[in-house]
C-alpha positions as CSV (number, residue, x, y, z in Angstrom):
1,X,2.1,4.0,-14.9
2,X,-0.6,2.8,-12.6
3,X,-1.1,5.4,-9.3
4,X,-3.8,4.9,-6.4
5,X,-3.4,8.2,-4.1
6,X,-4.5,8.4,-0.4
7,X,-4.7,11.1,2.4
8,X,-3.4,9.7,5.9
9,X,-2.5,11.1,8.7
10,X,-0.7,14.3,9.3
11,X,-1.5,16.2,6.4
12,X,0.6,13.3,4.2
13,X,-0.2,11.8,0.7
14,X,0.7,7.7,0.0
15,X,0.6,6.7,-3.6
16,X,0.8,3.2,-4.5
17,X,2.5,3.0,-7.9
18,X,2.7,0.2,-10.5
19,X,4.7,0.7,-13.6
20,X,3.6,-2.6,-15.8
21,X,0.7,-4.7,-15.7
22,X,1.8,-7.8,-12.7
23,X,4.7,-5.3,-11.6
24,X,5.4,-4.5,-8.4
25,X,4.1,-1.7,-6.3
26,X,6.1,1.3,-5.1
27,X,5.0,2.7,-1.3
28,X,5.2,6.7,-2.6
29,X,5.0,8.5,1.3
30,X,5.1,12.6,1.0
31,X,4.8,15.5,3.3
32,X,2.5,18.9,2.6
33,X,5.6,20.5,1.9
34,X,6.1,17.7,-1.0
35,X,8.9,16.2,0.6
36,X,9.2,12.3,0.4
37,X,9.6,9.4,3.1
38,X,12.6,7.2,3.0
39,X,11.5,4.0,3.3
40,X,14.3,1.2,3.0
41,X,13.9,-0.8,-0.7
42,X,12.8,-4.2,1.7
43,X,9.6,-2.2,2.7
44,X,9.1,0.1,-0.3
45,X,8.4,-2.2,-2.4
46,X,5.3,-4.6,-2.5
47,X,5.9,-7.9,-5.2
48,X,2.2,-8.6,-7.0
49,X,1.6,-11.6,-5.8
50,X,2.2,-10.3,-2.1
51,X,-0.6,-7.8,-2.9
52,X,-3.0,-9.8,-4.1
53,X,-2.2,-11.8,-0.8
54,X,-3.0,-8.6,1.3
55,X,-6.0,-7.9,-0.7
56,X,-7.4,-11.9,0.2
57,X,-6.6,-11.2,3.7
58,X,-8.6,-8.2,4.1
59,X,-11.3,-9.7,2.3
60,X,-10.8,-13.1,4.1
61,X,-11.4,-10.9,7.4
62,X,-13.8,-8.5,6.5
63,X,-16.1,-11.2,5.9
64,X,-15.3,-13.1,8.8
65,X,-13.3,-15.8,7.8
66,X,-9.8,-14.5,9.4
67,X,-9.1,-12.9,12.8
68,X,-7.7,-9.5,12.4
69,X,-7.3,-6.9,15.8
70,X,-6.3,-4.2,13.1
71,X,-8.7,-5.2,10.2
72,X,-12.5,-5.4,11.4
């Protein structure tokens, strides 16, 4: 198992977890207090190709070539 672990806002933890090489990636959301996020199975999970989509994007408008209000 595959984990990449970030601090956000409000004292919380994300983990993005992938269990197999080309699997799919689980959004892992939890409290301080270890308690986790519900987050509904249509947003929890991330298919590989979809992420390697995101990834492009943000490269696509870091460097210029997309438009992004949110991504500069």
């Amino acid at each position: 198992m595959n984990t990449l672990s970030f601090n956000i806002n409000n004292g919380r933890t994300m983990k993005l977890i992938q269990r197999s090489h080309d699997g799919s990636i689980l959004i892992h959301i939890e409290d301080s207090n270890g308690h986790i996020e519900t987050i509904p199975d249509n947003e929890a999970f991330i298919d590989a190709g979809d992420m390697v989509m995101l990834i492009n994007y943000f490269r696509n408008c870091k460097n210029g070539t997309e438009k992004s209000d949110y991504i500069k």
